[in-house]
C-alpha positions in Angstrom: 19.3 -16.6 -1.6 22.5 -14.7 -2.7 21.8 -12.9 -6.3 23.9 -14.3 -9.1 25.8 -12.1 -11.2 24.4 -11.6 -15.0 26.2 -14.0 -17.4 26.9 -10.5 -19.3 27.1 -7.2 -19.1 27.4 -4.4 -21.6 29.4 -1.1 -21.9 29.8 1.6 -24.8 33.6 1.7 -25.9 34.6 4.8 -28.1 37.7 3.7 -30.4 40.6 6.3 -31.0 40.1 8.1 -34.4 36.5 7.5 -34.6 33.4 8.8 -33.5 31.2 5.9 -33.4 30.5 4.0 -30.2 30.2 0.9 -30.2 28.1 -1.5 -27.9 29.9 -4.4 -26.2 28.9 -7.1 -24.3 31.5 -8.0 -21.9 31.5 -12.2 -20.9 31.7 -12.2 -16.4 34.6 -15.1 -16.2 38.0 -16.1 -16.4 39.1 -14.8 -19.5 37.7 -11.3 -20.4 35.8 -11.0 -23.8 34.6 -8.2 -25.7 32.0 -8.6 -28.6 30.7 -6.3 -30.7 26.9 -6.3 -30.7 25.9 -2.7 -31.9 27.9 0.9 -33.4 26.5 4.0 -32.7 27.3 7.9 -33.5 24.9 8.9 -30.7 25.7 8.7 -26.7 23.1 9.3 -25.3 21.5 6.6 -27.2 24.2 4.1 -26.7 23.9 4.8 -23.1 20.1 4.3 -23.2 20.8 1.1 -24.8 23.7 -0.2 -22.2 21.4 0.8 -19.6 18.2 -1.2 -21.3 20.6 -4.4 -21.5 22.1 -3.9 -18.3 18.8 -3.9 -16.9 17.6 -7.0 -19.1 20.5 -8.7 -17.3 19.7 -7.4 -13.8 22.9 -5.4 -13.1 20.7 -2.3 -12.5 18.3 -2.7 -9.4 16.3 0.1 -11.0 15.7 1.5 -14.3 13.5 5.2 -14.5 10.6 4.4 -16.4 7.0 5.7 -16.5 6.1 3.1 -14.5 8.2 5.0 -11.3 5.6 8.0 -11.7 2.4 5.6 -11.7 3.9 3.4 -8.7 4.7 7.0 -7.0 1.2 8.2 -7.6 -0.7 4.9 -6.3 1.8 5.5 -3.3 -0.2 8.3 -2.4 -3.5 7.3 -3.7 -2.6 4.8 -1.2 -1.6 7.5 1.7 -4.9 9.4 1.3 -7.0 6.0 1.2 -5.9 4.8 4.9 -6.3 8.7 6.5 -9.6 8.3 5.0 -10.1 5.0 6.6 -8.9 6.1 9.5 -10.9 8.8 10.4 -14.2 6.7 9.1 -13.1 4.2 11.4 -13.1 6.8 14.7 -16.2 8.2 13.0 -17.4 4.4 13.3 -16.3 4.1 16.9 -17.7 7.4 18.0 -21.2 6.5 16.7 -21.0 2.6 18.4 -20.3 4.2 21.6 -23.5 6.5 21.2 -25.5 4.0 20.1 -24.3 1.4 23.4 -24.8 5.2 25.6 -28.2 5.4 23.9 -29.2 2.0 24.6 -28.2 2.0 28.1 -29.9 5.0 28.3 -33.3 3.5 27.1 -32.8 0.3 29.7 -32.5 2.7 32.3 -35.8 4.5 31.2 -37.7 1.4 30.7 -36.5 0.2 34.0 -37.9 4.0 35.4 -41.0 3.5 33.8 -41.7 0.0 34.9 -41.1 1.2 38.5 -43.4 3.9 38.0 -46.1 2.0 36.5 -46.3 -0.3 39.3 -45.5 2.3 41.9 -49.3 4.1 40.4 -51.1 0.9 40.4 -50.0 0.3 43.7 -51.5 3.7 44.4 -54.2 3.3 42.7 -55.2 -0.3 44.7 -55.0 -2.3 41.6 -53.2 -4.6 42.6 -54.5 -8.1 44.0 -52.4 -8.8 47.3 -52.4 -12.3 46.7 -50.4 -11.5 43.7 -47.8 -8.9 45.2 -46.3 -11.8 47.1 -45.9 -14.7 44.5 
């Protein structure tokens, strides 16, 4: 969706002779009008104020405000978050891998143990013969 133009825009005219400014809002169409909406002495402040309306129209795509700072320091909260998640997530990984070693590990000394168990009361004549072959 293409982005519209604003219906206005505004601009800070000095007049010849004077040293106010004045504010104007300037209609976007076929004929080009100028209205007074505001006099100044100040430019700075008439820029601030062009700007703030420019922006309340959505000619600027971005407008310096505190707001930058906070979005700039979640950015990195942000940044630090995920390396933190990342290495607790190879941490994770390690530690599953140890714990499926460990367990294999166990199986394979159960299994040992089971063989030597029978491999002593075989030794030892304990078992039946009539149940070593069922």
């Amino acid at each position: 969706m293409a982005k519209t133009p604003p219906k206005d825009y505004f601009a800070s005219v000095m007049f010849p002779g004077t040293k106010k400014l004045s504010i104007v809002s300037k209609r976007v169409g076929t004929k080009e009008r100028l209205h007074q909406i505001a006099v100044v002495t100040n430019e700075s402040v008439a820029d601030r104020i062009v700007e703030a309306l420019n922006h309340h129209q959505g000619a600027l795509e971005k407008l310096d405000v505190p707001a930058q700072k906070r979005i700039a320091e979640l950015e990195l909260v942000l940044k630090n978050e995920r390396a933190a998640f990342h290495e607790l997530r190879v941490k994770n990984n390690g530690l599953l891998h140890e714990n499926d070693r460990l367990k294999r590990d166990l199986e394979r000394a159960n299994l040992a143990r089971d063989a030597a168990q029978a491999k002593a009361r075989d030794a030892a004549g304990l078992t039946h013969p009539a149940l070593s072959q069922g």
